[in-house]
VMD Tcl script that builds the backbone (N, CA, C; Angstrom):
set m [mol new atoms 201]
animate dup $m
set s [atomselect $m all]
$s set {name element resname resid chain x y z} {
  {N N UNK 1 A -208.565 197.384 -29.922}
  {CA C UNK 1 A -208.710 198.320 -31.013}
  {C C UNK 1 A -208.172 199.668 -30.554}
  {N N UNK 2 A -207.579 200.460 -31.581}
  {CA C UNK 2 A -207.008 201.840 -30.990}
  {C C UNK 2 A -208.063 202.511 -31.136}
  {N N UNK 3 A -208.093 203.579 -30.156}
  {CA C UNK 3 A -209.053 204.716 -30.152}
  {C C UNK 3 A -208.350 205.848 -30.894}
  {N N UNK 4 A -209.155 206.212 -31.864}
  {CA C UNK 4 A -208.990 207.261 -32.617}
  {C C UNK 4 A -208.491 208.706 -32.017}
  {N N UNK 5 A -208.954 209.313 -30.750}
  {CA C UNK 5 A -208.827 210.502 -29.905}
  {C C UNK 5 A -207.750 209.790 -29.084}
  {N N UNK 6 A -207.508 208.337 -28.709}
  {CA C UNK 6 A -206.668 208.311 -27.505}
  {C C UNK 6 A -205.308 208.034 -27.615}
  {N N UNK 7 A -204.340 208.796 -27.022}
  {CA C UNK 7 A -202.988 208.620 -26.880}
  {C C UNK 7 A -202.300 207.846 -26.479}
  {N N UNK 8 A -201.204 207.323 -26.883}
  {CA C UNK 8 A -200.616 206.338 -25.946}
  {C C UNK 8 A -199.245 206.867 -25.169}
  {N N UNK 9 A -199.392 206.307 -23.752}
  {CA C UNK 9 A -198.609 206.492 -22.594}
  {C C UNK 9 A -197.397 205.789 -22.600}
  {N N UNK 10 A -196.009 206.741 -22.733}
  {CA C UNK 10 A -195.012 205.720 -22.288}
  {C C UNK 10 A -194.305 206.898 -21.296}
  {N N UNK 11 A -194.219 206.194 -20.109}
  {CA C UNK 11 A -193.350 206.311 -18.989}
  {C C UNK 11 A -193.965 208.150 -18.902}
  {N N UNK 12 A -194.906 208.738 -18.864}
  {CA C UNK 12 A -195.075 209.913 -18.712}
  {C C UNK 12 A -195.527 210.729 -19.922}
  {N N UNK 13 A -194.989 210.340 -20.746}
  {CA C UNK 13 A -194.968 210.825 -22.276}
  {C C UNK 13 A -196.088 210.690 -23.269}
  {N N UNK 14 A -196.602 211.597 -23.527}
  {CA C UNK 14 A -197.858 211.448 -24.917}
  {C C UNK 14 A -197.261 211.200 -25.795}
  {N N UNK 15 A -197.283 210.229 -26.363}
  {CA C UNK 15 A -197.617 210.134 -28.089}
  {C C UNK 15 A -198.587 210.375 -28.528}
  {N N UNK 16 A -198.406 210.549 -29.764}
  {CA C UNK 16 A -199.771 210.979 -30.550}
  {C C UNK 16 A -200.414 209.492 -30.947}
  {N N UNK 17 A -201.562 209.095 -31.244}
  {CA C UNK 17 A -202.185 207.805 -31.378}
  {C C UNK 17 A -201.638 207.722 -33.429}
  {N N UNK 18 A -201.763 208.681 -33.722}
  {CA C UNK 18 A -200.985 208.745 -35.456}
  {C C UNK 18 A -199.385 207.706 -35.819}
  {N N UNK 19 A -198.862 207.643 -34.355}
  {CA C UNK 19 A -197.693 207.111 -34.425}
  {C C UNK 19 A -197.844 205.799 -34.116}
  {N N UNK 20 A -198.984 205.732 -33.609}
  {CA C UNK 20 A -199.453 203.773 -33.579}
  {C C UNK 20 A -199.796 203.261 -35.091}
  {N N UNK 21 A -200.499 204.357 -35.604}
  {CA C UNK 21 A -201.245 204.046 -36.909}
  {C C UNK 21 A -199.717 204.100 -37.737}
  {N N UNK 22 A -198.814 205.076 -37.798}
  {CA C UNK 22 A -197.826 204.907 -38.843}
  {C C UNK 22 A -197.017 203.638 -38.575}
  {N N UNK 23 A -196.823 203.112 -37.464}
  {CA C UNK 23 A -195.954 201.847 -36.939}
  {C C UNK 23 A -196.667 200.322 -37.498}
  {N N UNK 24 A -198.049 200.501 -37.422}
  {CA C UNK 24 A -198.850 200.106 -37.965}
  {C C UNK 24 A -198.589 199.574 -39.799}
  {N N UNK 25 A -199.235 200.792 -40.008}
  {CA C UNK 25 A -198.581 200.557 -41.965}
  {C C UNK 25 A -198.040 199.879 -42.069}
  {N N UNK 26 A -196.547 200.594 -41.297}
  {CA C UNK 26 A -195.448 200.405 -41.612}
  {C C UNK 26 A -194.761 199.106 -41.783}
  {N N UNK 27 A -195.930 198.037 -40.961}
  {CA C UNK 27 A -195.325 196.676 -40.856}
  {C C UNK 27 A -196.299 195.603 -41.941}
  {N N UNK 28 A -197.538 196.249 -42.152}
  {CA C UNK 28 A -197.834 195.707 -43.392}
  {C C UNK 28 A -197.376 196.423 -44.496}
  {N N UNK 29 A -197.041 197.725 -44.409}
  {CA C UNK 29 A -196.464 197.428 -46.090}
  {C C UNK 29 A -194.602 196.808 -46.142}
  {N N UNK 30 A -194.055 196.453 -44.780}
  {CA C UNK 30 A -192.927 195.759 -44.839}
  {C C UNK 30 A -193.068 194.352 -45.493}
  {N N UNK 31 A -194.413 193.711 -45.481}
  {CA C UNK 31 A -194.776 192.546 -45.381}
  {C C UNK 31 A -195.637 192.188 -46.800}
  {N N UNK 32 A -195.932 193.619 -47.582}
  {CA C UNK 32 A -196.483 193.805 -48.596}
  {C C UNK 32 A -195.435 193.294 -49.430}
  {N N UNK 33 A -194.133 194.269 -49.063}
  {CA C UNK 33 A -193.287 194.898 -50.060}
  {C C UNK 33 A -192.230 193.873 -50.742}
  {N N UNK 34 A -192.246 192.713 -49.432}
  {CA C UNK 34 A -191.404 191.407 -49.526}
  {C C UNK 34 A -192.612 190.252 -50.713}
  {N N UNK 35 A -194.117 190.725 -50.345}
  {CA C UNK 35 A -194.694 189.245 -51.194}
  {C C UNK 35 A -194.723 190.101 -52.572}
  {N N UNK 36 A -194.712 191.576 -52.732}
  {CA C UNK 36 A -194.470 192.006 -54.095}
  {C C UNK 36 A -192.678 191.960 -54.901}
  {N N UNK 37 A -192.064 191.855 -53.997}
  {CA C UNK 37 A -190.706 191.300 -54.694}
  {C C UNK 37 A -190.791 189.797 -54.929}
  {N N UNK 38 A -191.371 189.234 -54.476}
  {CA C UNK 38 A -191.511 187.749 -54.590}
  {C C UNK 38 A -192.262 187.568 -55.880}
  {N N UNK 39 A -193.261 188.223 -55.955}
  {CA C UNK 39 A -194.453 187.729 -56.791}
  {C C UNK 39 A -195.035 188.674 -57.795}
  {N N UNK 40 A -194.695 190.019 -57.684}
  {CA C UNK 40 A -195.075 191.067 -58.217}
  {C C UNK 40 A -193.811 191.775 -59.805}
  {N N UNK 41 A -195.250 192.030 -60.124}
  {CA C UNK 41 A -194.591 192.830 -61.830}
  {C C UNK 41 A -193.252 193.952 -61.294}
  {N N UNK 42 A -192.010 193.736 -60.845}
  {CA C UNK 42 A -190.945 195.518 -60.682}
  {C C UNK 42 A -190.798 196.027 -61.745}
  {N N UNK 43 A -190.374 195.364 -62.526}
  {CA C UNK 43 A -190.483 196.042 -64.196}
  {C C UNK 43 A -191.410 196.901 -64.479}
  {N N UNK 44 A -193.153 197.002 -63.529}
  {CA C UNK 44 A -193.548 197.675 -64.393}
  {C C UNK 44 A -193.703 198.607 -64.139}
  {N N UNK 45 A -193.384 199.292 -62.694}
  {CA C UNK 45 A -193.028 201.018 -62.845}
  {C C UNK 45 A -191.928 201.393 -63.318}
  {N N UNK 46 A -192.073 202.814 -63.919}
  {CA C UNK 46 A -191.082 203.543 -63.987}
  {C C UNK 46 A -190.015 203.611 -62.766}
  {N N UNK 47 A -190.895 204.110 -61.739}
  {CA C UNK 47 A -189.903 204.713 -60.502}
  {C C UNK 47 A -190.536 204.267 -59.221}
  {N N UNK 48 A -190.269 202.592 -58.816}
  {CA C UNK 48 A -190.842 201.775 -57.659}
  {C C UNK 48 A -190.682 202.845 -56.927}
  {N N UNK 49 A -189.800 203.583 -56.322}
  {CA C UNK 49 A -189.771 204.401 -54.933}
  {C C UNK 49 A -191.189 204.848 -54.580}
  {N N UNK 50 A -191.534 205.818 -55.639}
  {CA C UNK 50 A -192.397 206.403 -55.754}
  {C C UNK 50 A -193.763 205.756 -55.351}
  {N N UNK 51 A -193.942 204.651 -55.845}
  {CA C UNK 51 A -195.017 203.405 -55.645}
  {C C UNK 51 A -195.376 203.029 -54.625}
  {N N UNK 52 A -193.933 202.811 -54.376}
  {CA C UNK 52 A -194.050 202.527 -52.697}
  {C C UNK 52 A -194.067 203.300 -51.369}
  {N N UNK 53 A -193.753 204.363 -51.875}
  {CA C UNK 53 A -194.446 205.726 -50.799}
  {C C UNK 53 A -195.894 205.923 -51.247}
  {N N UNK 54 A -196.316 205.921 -52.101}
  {CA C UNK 54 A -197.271 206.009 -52.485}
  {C C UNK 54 A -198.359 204.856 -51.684}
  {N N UNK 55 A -197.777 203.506 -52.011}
  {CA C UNK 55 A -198.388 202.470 -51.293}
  {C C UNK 55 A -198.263 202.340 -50.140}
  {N N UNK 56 A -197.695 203.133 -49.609}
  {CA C UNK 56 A -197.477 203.468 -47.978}
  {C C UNK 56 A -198.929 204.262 -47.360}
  {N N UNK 57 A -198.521 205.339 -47.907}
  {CA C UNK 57 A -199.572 206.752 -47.624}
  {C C UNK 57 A -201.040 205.868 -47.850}
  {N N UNK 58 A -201.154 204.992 -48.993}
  {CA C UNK 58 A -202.528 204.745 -48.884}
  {C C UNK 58 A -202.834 203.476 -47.910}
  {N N UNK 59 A -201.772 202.676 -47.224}
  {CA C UNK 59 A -202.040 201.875 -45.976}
  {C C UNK 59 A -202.477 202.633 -44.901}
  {N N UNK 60 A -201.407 203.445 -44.976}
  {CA C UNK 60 A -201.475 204.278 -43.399}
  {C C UNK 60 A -202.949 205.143 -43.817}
  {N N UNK 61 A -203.684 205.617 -45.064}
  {CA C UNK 61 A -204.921 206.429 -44.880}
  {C C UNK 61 A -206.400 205.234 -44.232}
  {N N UNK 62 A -205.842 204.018 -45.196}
  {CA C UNK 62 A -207.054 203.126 -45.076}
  {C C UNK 62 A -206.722 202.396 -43.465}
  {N N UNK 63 A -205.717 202.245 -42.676}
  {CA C UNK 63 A -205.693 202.488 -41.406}
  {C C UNK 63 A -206.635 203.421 -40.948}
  {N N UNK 64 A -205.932 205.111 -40.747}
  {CA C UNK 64 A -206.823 205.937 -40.244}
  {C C UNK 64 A -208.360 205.872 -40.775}
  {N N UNK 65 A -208.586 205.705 -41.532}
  {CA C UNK 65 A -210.281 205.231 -42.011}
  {C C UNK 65 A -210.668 204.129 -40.998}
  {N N UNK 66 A -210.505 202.811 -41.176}
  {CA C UNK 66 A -210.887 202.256 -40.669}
  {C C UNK 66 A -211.141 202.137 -38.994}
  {N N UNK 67 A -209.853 202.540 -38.963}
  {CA C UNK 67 A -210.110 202.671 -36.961}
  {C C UNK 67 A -210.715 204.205 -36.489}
}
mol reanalyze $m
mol bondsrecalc $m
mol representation Tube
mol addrep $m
């Protein structure tokens, strides 16, 4: 499990632990975004982009919540 306060180490270097959590999202809503082209209404937004940043921001919040 990631620790909320703890950073991760590469070769000397801090990252911020935020960049685990965005890498994170980032691969379920890759994985979202493919079973909603498969299976999901596109027609029914106006402006998918939008949706899907949108549906981003709220992976990556309910990430940071949860961990």
């Amino acid at each position: 499990m990631i620790c909320a306060s703890c950073d991760i180490n590469v070769d000397g270097v801090l990252i911020s632990s935020f960049v685990g959590y965005a890498a994170g999202a980032l691969a379920i809503f890759l994985i979202l975004r493919q079973w909603f082209r498969w299976f999901g209404p596109d027609g029914l937004f106006v402006n998918p982009p939008l949706v899907e940043a949108a549906a981003y921001v709220c992976i990556l919040g309910l990430l940071i919540l949860l961990w």
